[in-house]
Backbone as CSV, one residue per row, in Angstrom:
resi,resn,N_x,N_y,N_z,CA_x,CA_y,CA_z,C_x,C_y,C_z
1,UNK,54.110,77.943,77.537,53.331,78.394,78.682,53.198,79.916,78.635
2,UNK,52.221,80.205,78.560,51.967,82.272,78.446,52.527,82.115,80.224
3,UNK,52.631,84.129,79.858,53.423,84.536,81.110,51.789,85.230,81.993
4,UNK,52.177,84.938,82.896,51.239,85.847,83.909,51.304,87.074,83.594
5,UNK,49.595,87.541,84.134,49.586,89.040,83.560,50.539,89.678,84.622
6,UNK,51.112,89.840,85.801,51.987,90.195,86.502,53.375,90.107,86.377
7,UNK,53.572,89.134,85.515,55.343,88.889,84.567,55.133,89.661,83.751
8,UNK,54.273,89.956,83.010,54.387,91.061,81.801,54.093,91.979,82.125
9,UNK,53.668,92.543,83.383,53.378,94.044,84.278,54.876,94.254,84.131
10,UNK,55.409,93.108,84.939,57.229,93.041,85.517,58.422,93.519,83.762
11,UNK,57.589,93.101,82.802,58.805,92.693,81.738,58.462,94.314,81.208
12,UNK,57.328,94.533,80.820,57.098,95.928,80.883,57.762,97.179,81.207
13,UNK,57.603,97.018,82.790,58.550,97.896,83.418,59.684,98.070,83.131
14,UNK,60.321,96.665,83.049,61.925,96.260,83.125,62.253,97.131,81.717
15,UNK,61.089,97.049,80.871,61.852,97.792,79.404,61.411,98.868,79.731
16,UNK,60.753,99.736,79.764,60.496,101.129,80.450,61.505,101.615,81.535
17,UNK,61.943,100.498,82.250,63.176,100.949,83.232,64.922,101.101,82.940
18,UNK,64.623,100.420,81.782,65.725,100.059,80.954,65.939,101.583,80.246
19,UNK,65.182,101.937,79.411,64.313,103.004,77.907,65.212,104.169,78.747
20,UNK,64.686,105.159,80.313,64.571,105.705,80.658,65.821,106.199,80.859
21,UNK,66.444,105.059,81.654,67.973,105.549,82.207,69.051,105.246,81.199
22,UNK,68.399,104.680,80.021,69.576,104.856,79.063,69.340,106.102,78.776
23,UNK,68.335,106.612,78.225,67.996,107.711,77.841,68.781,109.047,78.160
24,UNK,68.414,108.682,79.770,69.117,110.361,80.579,70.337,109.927,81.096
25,UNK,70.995,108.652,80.599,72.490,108.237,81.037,72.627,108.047,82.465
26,UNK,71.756,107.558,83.341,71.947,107.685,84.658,72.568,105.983,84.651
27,UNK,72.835,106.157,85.868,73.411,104.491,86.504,72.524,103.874,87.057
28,UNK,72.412,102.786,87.612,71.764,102.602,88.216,71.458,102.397,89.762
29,UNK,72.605,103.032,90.311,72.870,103.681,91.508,71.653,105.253,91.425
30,UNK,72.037,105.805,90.047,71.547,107.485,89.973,69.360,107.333,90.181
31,UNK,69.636,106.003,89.090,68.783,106.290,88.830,67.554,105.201,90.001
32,UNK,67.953,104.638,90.997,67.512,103.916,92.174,67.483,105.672,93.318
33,UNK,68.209,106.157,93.364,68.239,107.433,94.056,66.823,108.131,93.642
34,UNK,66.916,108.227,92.113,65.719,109.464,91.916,64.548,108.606,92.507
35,UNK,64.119,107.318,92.109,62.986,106.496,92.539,62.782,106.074,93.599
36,UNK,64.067,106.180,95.094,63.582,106.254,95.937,63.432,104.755,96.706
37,UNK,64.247,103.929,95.659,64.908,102.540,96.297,66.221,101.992,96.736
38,UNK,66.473,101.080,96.866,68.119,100.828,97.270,68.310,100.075,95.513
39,UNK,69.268,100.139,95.254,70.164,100.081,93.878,69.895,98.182,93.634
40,UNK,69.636,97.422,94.857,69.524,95.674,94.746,67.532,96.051,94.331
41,UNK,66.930,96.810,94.558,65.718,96.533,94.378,65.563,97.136,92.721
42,UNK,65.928,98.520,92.912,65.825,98.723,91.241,66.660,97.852,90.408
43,UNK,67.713,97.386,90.546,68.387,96.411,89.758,67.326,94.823,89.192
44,UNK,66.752,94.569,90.122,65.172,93.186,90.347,64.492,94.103,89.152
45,UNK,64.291,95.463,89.101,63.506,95.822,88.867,63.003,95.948,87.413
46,UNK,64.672,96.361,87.422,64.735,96.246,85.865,65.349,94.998,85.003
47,UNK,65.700,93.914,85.760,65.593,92.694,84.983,64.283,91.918,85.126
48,UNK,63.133,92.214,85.496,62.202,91.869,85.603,61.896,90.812,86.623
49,UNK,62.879,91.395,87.417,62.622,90.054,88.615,61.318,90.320,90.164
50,UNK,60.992,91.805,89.903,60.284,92.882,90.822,59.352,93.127,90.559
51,UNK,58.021,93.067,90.861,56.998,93.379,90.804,57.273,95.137,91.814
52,UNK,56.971,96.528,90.584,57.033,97.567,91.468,56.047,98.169,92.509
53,UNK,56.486,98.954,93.246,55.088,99.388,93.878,54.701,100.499,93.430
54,UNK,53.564,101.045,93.837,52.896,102.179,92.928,53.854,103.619,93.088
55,UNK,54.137,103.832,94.073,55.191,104.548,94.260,56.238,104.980,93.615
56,UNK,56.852,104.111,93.275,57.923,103.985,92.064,57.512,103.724,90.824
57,UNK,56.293,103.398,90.263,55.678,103.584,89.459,55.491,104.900,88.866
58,UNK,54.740,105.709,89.805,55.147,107.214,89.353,55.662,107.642,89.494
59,UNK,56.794,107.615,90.453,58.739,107.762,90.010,58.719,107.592,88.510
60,UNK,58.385,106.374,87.982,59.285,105.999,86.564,58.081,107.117,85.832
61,UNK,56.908,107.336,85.890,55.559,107.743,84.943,56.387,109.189,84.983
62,UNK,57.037,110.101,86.082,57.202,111.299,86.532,58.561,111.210,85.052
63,UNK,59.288,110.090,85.085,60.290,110.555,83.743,60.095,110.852,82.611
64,UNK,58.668,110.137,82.376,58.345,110.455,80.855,57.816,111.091,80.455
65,UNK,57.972,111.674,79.393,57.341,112.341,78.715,55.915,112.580,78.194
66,UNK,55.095,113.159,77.832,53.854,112.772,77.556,53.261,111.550,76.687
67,UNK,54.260,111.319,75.361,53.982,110.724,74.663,54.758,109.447,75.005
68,UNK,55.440,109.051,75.775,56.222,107.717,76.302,55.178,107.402,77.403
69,UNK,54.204,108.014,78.101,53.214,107.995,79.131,52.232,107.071,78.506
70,UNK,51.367,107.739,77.047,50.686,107.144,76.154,50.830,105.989,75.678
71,UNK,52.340,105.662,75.598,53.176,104.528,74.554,53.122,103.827,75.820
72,UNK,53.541,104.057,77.162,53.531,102.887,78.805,51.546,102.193,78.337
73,UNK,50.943,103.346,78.647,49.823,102.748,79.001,48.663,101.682,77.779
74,UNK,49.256,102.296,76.975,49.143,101.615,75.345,49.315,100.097,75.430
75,UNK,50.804,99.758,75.947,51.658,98.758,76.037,50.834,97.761,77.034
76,UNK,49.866,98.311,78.280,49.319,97.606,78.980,48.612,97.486,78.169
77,UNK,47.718,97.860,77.929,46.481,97.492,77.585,46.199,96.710,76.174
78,UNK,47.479,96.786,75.588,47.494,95.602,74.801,47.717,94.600,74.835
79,UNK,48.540,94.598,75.987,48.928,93.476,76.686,47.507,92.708,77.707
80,UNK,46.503,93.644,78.050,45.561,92.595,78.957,44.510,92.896,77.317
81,UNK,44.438,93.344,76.628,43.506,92.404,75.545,43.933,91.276,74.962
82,UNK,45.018,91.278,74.815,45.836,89.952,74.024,45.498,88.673,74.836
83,UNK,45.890,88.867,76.375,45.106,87.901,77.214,44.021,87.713,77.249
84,UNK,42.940,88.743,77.212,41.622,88.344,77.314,41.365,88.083,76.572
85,UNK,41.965,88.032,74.938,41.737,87.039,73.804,42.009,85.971,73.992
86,UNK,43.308,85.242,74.526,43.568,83.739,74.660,42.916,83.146,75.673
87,UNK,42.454,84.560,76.691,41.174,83.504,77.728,39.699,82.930,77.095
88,UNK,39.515,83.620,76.101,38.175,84.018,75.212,38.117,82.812,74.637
């Protein structure tokens, strides 16, 4: 069964949410603080159980770097052609 384009919005994130705070060693107490949620929502968030809101979206966009920005939006959009191939 393919995943909804909104599970792979979610699985996305979850590895981008994952990438980030290993990166700068935060917890995930630290790193629910910088984004501006309680630690049970970023935790959803990053096992892919959370659909984020835009908000925290550019919370996470505000960590990266230019070229991890490129590599996020890359990642979508290969992700909704791949679908609009198996819808095709």
């Amino acid at each position: 069964m393919r995943a909804s384009r909104q599970q792979m919005i979610k699985d996305l994130v979850s590895i981008w949410a994952l990438r980030l705070r290993s990166e700068k060693g935060l917890t995930q107490e630290k790193m629910s603080a910088l984004l501006g949620v309680t630690p049970h929502t970023y935790s959803d968030m990053e096992s892919g159980k959370r659909l984020v809101s835009s908000t925290t979206l550019l919370g996470l966009l505000n960590l990266m770097d230019p070229f991890e920005k490129e590599e996020f939006f890359l990642g979508i959009a290969s992700m909704v052609e791949d679908e609009d191939k198996l819808a095709g």
